[in-house]
N, CA and C atoms of all chains as a GROMACS GRO file, in nm:
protein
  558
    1UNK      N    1  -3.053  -0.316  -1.219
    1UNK     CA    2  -2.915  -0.354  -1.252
    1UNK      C    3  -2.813  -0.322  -1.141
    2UNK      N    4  -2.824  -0.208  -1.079
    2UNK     CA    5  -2.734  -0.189  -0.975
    2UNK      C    6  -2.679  -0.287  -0.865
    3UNK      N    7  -2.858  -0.329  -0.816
    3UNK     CA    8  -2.845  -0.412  -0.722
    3UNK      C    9  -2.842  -0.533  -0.760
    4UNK      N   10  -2.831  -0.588  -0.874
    4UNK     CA   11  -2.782  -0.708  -0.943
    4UNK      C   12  -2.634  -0.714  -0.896
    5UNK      N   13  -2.573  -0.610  -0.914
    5UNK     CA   14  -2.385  -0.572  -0.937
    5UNK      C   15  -2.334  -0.618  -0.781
    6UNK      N   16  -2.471  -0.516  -0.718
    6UNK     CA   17  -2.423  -0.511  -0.570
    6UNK      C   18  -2.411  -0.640  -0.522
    7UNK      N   19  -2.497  -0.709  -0.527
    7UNK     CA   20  -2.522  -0.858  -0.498
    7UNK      C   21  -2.430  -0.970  -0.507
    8UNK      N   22  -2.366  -0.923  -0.681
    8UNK     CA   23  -2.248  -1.007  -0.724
    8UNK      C   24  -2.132  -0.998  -0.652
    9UNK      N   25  -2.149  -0.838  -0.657
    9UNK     CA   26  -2.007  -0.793  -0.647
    9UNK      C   27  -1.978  -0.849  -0.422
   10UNK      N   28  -2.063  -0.857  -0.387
   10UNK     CA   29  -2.110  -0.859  -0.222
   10UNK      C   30  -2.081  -1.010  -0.220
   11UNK      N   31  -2.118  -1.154  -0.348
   11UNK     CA   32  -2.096  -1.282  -0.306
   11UNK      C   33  -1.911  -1.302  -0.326
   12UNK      N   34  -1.881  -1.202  -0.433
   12UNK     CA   35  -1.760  -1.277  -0.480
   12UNK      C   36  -1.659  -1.200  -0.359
   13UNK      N   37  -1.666  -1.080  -0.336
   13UNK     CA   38  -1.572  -1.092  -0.136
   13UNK      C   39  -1.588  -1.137  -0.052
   14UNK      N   40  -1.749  -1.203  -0.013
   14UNK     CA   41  -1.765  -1.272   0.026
   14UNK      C   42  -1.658  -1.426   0.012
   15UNK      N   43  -1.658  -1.449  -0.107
   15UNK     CA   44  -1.593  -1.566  -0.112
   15UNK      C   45  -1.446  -1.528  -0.113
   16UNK      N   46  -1.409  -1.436  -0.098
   16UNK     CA   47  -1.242  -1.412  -0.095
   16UNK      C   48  -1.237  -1.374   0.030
   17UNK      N   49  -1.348  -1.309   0.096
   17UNK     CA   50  -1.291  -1.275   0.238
   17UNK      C   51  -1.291  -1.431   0.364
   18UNK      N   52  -1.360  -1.561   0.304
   18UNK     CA   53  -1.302  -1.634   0.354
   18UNK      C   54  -1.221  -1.747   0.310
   19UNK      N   55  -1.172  -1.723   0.210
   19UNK     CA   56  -1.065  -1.845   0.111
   19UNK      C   57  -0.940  -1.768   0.121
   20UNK      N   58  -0.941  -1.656   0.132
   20UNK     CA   59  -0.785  -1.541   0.086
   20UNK      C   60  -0.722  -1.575  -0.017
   21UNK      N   61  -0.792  -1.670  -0.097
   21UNK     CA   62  -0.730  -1.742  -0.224
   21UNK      C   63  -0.720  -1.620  -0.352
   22UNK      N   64  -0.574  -1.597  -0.344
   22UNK     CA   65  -0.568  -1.546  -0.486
   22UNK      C   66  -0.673  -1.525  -0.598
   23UNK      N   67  -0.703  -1.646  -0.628
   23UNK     CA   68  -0.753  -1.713  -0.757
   23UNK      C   69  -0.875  -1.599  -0.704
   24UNK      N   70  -0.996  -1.613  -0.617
   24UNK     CA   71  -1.109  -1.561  -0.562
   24UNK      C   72  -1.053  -1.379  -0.604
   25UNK      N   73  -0.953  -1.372  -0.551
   25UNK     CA   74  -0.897  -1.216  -0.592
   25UNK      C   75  -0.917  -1.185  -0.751
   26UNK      N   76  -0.850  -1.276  -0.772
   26UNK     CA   77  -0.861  -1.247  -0.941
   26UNK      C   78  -0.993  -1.248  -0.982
   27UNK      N   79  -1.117  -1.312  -0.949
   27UNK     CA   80  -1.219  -1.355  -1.030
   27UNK      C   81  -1.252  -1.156  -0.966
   28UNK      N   82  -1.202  -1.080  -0.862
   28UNK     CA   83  -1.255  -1.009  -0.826
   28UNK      C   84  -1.233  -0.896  -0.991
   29UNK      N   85  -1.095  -0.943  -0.977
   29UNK     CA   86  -1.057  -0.820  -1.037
   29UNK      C   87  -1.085  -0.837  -1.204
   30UNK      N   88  -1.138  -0.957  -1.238
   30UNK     CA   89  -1.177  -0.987  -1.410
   30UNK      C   90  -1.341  -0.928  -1.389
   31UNK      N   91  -1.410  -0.924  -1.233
   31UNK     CA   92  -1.558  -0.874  -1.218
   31UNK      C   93  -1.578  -0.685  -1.266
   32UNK      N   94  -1.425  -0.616  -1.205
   32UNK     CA   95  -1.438  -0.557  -1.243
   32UNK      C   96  -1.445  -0.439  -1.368
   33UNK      N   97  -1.387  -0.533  -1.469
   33UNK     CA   98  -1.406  -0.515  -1.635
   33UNK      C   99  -1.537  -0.470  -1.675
   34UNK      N  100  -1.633  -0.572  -1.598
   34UNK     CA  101  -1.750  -0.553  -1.646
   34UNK      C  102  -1.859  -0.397  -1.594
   35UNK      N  103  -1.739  -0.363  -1.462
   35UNK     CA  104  -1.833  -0.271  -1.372
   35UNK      C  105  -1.824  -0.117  -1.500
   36UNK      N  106  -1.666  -0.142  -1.585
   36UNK     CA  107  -1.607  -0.030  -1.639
   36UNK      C  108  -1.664  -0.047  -1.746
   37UNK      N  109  -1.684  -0.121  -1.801
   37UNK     CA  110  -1.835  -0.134  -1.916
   37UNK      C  111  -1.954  -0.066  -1.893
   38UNK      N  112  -2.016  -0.078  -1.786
   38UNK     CA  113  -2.109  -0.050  -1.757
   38UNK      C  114  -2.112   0.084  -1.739
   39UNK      N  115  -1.997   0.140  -1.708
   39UNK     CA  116  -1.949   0.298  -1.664
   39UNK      C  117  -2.011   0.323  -1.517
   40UNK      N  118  -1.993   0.202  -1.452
   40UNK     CA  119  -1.989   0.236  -1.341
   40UNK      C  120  -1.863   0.348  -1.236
   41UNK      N  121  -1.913   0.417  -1.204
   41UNK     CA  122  -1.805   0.491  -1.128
   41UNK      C  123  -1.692   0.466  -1.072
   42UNK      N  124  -1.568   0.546  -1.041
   42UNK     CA  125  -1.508   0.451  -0.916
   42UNK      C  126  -1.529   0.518  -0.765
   43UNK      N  127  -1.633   0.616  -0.750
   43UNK     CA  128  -1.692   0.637  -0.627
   43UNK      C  129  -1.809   0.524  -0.619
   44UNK      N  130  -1.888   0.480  -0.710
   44UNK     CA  131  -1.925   0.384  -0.716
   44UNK      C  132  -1.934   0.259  -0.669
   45UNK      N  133  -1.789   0.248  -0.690
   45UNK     CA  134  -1.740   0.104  -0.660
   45UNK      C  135  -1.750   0.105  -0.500
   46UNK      N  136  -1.682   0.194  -0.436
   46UNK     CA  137  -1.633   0.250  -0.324
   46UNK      C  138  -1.778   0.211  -0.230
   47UNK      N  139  -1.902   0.290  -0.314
   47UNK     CA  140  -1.997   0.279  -0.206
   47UNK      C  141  -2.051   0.117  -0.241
   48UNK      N  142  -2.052   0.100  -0.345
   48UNK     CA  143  -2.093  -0.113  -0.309
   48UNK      C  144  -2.009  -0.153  -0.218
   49UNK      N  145  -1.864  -0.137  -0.244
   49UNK     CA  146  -1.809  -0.159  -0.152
   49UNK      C  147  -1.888  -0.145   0.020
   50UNK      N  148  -1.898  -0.054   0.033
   50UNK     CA  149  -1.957  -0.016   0.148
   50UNK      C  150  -2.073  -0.096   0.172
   51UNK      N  151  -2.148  -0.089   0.092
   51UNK     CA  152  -2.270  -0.166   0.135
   51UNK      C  153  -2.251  -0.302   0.158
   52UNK      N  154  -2.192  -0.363   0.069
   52UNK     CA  155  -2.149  -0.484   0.109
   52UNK      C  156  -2.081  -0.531   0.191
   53UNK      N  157  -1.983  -0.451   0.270
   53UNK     CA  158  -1.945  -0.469   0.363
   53UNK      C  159  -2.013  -0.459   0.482
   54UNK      N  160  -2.119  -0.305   0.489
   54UNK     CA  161  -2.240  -0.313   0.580
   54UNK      C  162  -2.314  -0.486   0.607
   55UNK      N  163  -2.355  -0.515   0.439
   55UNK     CA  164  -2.402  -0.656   0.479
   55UNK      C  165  -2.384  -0.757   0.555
   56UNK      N  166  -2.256  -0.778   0.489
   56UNK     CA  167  -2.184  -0.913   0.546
   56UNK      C  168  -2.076  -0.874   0.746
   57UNK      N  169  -2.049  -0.792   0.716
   57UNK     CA  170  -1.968  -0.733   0.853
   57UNK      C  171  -2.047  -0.607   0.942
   58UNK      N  172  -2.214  -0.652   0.947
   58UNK     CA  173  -2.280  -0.456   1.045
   58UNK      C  174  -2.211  -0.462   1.150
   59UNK      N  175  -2.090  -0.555   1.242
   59UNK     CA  176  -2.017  -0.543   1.350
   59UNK      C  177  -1.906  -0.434   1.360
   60UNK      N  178  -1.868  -0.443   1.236
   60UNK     CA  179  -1.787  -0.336   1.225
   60UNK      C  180  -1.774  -0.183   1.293
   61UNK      N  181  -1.652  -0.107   1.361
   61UNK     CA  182  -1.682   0.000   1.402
   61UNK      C  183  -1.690   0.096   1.325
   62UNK      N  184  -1.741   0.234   1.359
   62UNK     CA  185  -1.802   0.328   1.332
   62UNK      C  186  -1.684   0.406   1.191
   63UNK      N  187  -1.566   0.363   1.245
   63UNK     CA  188  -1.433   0.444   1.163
   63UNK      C  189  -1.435   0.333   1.059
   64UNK      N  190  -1.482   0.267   1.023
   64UNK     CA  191  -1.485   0.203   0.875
   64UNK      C  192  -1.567   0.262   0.785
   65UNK      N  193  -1.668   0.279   0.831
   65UNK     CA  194  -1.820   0.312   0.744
   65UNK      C  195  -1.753   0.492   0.710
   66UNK      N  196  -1.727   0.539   0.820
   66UNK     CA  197  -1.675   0.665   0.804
   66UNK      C  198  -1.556   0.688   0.728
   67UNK      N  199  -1.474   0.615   0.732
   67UNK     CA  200  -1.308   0.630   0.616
   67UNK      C  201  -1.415   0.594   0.471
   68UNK      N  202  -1.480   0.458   0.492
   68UNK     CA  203  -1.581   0.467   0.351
   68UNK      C  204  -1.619   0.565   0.203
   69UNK      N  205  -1.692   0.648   0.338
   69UNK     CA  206  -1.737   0.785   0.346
   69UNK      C  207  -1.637   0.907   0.296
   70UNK      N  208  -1.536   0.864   0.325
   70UNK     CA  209  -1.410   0.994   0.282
   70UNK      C  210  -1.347   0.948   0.202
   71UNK      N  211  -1.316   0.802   0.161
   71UNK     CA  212  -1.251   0.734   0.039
   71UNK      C  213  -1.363   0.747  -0.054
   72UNK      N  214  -1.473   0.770  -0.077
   72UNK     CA  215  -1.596   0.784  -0.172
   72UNK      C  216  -1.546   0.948  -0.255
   73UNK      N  217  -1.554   1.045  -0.157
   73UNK     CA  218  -1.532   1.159  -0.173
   73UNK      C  219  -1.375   1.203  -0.244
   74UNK      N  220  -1.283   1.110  -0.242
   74UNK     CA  221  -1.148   1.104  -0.284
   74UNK      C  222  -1.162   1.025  -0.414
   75UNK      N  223  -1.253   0.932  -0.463
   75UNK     CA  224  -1.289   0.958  -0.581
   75UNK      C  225  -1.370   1.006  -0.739
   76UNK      N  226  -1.403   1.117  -0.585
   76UNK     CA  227  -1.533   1.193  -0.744
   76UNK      C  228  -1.440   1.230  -0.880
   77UNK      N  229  -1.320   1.296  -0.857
   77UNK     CA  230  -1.226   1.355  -0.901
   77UNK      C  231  -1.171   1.267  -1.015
   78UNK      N  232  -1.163   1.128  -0.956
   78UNK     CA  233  -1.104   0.986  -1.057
   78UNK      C  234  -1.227   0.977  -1.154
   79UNK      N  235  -1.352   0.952  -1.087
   79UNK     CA  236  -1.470   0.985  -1.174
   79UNK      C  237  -1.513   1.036  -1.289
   80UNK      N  238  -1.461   1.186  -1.272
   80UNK     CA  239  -1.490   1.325  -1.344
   80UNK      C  240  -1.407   1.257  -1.463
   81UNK      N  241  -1.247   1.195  -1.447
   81UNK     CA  242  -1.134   1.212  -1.516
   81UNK      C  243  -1.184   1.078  -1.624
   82UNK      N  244  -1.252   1.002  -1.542
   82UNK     CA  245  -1.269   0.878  -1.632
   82UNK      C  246  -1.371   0.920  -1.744
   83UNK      N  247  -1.489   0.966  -1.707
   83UNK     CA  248  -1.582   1.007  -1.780
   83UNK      C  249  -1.538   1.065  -1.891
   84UNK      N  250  -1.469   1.160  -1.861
   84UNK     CA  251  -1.446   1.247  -1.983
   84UNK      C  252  -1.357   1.186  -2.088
   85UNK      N  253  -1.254   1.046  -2.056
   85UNK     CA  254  -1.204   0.974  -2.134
   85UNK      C  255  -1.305   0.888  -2.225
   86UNK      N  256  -1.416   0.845  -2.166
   86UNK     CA  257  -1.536   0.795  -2.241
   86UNK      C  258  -1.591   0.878  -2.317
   87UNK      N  259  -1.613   1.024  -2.283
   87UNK     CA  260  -1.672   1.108  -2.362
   87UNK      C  261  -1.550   1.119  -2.519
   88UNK      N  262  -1.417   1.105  -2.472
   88UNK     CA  263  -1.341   1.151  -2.599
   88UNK      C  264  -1.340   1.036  -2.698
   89UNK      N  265  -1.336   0.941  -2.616
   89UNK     CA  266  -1.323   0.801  -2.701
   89UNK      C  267  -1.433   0.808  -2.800
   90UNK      N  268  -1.587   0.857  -2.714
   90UNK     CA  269  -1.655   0.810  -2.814
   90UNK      C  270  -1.684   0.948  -2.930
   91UNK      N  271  -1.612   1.052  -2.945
   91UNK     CA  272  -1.592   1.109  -2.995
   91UNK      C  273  -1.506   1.116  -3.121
   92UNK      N  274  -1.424   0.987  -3.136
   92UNK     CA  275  -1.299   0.922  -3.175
   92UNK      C  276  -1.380   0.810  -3.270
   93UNK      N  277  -1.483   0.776  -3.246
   93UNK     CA  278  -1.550   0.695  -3.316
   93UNK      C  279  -1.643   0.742  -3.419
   94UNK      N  280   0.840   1.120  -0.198
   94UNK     CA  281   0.690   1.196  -0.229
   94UNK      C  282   0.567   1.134  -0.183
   95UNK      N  283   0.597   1.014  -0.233
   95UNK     CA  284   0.450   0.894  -0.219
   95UNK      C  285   0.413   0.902  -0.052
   96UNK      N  286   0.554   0.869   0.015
   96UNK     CA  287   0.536   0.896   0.160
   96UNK      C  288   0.474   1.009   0.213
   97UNK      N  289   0.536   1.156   0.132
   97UNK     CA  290   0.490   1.297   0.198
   97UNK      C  291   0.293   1.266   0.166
   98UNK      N  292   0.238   1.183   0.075
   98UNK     CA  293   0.101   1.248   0.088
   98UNK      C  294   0.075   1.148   0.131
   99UNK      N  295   0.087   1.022   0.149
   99UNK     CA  296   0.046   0.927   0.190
   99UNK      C  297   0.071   1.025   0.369
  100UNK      N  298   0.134   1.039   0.447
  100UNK     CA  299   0.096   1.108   0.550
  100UNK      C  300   0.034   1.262   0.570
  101UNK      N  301  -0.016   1.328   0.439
  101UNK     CA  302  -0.097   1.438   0.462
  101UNK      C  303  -0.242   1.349   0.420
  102UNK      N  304  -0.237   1.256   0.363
  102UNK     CA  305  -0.323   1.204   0.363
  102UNK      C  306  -0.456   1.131   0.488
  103UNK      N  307  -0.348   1.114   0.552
  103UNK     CA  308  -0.377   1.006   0.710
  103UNK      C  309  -0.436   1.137   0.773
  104UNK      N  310  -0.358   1.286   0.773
  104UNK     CA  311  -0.412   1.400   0.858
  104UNK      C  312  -0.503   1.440   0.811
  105UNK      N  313  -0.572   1.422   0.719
  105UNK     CA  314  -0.686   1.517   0.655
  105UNK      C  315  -0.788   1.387   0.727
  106UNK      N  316  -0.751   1.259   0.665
  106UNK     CA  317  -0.843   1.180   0.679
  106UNK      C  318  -0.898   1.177   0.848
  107UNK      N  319  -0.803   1.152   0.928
  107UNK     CA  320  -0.781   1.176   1.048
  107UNK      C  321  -0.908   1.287   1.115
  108UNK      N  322  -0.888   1.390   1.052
  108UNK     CA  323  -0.935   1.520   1.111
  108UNK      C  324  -1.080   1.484   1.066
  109UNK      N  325  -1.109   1.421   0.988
  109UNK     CA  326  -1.253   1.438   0.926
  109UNK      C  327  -1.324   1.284   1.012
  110UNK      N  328  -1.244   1.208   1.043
  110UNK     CA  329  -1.321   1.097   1.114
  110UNK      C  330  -1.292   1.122   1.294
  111UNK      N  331  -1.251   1.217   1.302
  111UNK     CA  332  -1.299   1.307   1.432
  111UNK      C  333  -1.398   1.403   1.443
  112UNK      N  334  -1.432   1.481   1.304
  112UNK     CA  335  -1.528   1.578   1.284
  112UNK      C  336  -1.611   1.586   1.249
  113UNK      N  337  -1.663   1.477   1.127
  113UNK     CA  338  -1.751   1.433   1.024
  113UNK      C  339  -1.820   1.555   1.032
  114UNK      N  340  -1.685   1.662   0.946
  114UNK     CA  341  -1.775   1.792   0.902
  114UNK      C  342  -1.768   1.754   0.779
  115UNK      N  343  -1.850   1.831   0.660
  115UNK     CA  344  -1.861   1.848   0.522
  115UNK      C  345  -1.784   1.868   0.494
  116UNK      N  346  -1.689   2.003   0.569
  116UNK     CA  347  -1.590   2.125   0.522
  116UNK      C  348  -1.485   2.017   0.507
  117UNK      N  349  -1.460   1.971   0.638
  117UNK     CA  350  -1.308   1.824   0.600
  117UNK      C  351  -1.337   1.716   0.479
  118UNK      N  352  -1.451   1.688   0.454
  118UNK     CA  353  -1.492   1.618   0.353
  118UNK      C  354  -1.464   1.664   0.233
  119UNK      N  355  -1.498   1.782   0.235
  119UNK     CA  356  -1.422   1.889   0.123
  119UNK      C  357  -1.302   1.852   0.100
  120UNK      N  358  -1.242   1.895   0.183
  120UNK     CA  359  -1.088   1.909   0.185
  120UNK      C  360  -1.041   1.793   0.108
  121UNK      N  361  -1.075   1.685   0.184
  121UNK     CA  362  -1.030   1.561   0.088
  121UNK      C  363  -1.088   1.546  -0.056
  122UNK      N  364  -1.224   1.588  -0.083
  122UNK     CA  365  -1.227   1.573  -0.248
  122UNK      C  366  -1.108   1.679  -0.290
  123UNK      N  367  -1.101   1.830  -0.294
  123UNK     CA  368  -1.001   1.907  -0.304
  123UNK      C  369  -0.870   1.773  -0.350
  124UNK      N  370  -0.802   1.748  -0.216
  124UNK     CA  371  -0.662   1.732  -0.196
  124UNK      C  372  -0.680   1.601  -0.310
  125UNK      N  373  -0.779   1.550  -0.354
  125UNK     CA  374  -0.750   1.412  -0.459
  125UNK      C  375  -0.732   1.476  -0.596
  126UNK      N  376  -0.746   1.601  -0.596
  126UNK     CA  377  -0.716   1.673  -0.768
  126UNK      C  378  -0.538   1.657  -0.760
  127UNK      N  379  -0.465   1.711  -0.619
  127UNK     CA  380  -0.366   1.715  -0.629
  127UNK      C  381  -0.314   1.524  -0.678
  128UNK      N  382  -0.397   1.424  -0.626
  128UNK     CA  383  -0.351   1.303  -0.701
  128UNK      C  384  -0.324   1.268  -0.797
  129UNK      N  385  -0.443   1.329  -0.898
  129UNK     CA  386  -0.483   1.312  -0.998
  129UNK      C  387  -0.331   1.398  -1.116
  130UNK      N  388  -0.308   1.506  -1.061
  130UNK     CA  389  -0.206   1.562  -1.104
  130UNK      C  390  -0.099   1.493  -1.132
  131UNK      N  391  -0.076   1.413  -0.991
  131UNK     CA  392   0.077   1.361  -0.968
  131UNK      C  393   0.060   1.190  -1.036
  132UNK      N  394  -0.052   1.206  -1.132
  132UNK     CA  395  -0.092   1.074  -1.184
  132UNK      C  396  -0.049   0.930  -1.064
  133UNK      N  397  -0.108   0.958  -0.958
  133UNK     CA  398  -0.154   0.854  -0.839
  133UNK      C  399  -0.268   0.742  -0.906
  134UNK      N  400  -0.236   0.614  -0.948
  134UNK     CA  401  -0.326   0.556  -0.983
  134UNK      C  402  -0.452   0.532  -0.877
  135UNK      N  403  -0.577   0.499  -0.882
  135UNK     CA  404  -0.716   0.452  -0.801
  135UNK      C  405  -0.635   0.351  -0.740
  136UNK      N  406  -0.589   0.260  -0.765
  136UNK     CA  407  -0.565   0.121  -0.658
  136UNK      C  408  -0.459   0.170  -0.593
  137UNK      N  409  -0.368   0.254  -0.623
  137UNK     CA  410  -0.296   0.310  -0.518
  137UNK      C  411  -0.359   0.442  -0.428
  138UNK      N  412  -0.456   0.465  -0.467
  138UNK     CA  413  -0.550   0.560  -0.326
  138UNK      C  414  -0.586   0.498  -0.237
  139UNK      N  415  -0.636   0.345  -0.278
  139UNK     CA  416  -0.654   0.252  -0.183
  139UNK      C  417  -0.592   0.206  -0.059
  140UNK      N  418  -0.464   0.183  -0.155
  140UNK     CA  419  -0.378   0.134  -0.067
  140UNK      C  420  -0.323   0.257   0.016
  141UNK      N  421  -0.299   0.361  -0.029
  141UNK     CA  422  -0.267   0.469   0.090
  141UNK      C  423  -0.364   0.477   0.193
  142UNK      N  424  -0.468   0.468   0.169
  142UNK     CA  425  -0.614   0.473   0.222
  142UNK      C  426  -0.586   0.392   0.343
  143UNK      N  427  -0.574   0.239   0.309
  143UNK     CA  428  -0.525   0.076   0.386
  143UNK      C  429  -0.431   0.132   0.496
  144UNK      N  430  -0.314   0.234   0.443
  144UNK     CA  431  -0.162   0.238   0.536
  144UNK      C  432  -0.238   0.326   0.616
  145UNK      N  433  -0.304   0.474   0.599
  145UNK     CA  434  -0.360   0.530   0.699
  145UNK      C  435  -0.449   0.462   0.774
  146UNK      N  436  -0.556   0.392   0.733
  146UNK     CA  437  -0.606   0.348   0.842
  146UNK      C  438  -0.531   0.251   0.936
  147UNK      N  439  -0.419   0.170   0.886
  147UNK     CA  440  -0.325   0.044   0.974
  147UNK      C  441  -0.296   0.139   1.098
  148UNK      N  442  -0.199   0.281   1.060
  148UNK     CA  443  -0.194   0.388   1.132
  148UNK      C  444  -0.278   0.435   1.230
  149UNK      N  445  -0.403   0.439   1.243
  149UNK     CA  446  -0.508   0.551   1.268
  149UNK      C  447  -0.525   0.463   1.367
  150UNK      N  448  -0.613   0.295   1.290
  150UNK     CA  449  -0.667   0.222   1.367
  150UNK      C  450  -0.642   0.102   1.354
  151UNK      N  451  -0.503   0.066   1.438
  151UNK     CA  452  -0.478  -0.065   1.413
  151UNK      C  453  -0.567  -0.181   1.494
  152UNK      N  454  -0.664  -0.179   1.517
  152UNK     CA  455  -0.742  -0.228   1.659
  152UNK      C  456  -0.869  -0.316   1.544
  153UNK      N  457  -0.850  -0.245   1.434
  153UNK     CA  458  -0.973  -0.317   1.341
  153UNK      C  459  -1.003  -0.458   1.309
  154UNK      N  460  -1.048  -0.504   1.290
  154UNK     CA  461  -1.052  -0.636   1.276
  154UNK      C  462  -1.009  -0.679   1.110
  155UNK      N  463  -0.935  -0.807   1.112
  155UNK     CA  464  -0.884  -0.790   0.974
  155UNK      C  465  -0.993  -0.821   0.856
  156UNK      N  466  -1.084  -0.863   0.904
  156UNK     CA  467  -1.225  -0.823   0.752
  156UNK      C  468  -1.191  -0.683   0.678
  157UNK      N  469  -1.135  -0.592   0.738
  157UNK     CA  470  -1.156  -0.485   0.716
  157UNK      C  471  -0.982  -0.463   0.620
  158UNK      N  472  -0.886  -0.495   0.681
  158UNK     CA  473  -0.797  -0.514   0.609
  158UNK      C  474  -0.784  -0.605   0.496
  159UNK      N  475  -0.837  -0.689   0.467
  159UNK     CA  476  -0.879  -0.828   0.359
  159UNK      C  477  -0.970  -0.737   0.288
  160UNK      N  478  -1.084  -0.674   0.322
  160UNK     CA  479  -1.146  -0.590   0.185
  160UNK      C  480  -1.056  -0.500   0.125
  161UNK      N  481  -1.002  -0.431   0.189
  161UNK     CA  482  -0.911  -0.314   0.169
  161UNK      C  483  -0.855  -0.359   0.019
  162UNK      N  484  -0.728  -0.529   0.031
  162UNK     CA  485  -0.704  -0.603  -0.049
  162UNK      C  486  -0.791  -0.624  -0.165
  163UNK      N  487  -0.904  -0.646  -0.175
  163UNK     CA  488  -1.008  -0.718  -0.270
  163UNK      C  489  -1.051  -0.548  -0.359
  164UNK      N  490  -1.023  -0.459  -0.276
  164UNK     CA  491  -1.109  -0.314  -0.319
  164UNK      C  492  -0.941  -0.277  -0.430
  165UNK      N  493  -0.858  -0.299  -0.386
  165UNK     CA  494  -0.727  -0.270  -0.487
  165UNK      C  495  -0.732  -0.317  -0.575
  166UNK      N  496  -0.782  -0.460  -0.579
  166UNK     CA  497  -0.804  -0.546  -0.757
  166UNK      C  498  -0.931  -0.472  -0.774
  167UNK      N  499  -0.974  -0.442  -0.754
  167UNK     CA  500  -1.078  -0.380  -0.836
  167UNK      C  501  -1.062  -0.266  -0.901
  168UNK      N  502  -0.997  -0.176  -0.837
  168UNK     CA  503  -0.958  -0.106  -0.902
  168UNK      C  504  -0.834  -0.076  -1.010
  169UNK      N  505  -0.793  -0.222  -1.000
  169UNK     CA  506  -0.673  -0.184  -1.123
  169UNK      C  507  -0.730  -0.162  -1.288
  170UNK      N  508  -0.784  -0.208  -1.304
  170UNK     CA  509  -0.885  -0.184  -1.424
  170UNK      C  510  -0.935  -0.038  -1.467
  171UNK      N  511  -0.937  -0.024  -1.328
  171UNK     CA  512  -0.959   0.157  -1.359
  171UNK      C  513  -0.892   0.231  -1.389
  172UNK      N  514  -0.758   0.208  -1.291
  172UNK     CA  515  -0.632   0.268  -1.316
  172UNK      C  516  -0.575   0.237  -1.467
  173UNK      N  517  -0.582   0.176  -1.533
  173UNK     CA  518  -0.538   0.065  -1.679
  173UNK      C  519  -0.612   0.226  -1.760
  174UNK      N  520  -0.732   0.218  -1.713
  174UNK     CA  521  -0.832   0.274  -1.838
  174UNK      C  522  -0.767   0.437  -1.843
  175UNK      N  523  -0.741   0.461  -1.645
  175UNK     CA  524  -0.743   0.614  -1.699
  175UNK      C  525  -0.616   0.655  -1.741
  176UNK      N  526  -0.517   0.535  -1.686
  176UNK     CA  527  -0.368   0.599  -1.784
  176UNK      C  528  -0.366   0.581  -1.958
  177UNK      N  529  -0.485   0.501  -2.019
  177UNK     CA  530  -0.505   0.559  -2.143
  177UNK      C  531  -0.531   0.666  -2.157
  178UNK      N  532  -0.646   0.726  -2.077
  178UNK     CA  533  -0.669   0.870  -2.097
  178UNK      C  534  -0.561   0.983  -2.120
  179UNK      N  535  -0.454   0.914  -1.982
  179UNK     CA  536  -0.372   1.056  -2.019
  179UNK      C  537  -0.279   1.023  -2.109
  180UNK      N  538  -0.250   0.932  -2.153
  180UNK     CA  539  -0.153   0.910  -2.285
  180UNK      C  540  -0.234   0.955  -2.383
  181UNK      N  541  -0.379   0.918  -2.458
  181UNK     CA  542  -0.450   1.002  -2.554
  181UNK      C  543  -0.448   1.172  -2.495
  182UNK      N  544  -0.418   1.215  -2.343
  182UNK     CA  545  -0.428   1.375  -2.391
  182UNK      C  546  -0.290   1.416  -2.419
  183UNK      N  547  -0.216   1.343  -2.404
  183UNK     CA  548  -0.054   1.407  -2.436
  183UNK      C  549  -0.036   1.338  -2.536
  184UNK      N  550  -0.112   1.256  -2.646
  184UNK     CA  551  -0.104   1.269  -2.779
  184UNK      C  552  -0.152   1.388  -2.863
  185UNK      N  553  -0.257   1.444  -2.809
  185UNK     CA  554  -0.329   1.514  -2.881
  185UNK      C  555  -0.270   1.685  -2.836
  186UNK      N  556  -0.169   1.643  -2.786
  186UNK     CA  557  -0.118   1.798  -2.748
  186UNK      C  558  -0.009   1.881  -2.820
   0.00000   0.00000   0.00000
C-alpha cells in the first residue's frame, strides 16, 4: 500500500509540476484526504515527498534532499499531535 | 512573530545543512514543539520552510520551488484535522 500512495502521489506532481494548473493542485490537495484516512503521517508525507522528487528530479542538488531531511524531522512533533487526536476521537466513539 | 521564527528558523536549518550533524537535527525536531505551541499550522511550516530555502538558496531550480507549492496543499488537510484537535482539548478543559 505504501508504494501504491507513493506512486500516486509521485504521478499527480508530476502532473502539476508541468501544467502549474491550479485545478492539478487541487486534485493534489483532495489526494490528500485520503493519505489522512489512512493515518498516514505528516513526516510521512514529507518523505514521499522526497522520494518522489528523488524520482522524477535525481538532478537536483545536494541542499534539497538535505532541507528534506530536516523538514521530515520538523514534523515528528505534528505527527505525535495528530495521532493522539485519532487516539481521542476514537475514544469518543 | 511569524517573521522572528520564520528567521530562527532559516538559522537552525542553515547550520544543519552545513553540518548534517544529528545534534542540529535535533535541534530542529526540539524547536517544532515551540510551533506546535504557537499553533503554526503544517502548511505553514512549509511555507516557512519555501522562504528559508528562497533565502539560503536562491540558485535552485524552480522544480524545487513548484513542489514546495504542491507539498502546502497537501498539507492543508492536516492542518484542518489538527486544529480540531485543539478545539476538542480546550473543550474538554
Amino acid at each position: 500500500m505504501p508504494q501504491e500512495v507513493g506512486r500516486q502521489y509521485k504521478e499527480i506532481m508530476k502532473k502539476y509540476l508541468e501544467s502549474h494548473s491550479e485545478e492539478d493542485l487541487y486534485v493534489g490537495q483532495q489526494f490528500s484526504r485520503r493519505f489522512i484516512e489512512k493515518e498516514i503521517a505528516p513526516e510521512d508525507v514529507i518523505s514521499i515527498h522526497k522520494t518522489a522528487m528523488i524520482e522524477l528530479h535525481p538532478e537536483l542538488r545536494n541542499e534539497v534532499w538535505d532541507s528534506f531531511d530536516f523538514l521530515i524531522e520538523m514534523m515528528i512533533h505534528y505527527g505525535l499531535t495528530l495521532r493522539e487526536h485519532q487516539s481521542l476521537i476514537r475514544k469518543q466513539e
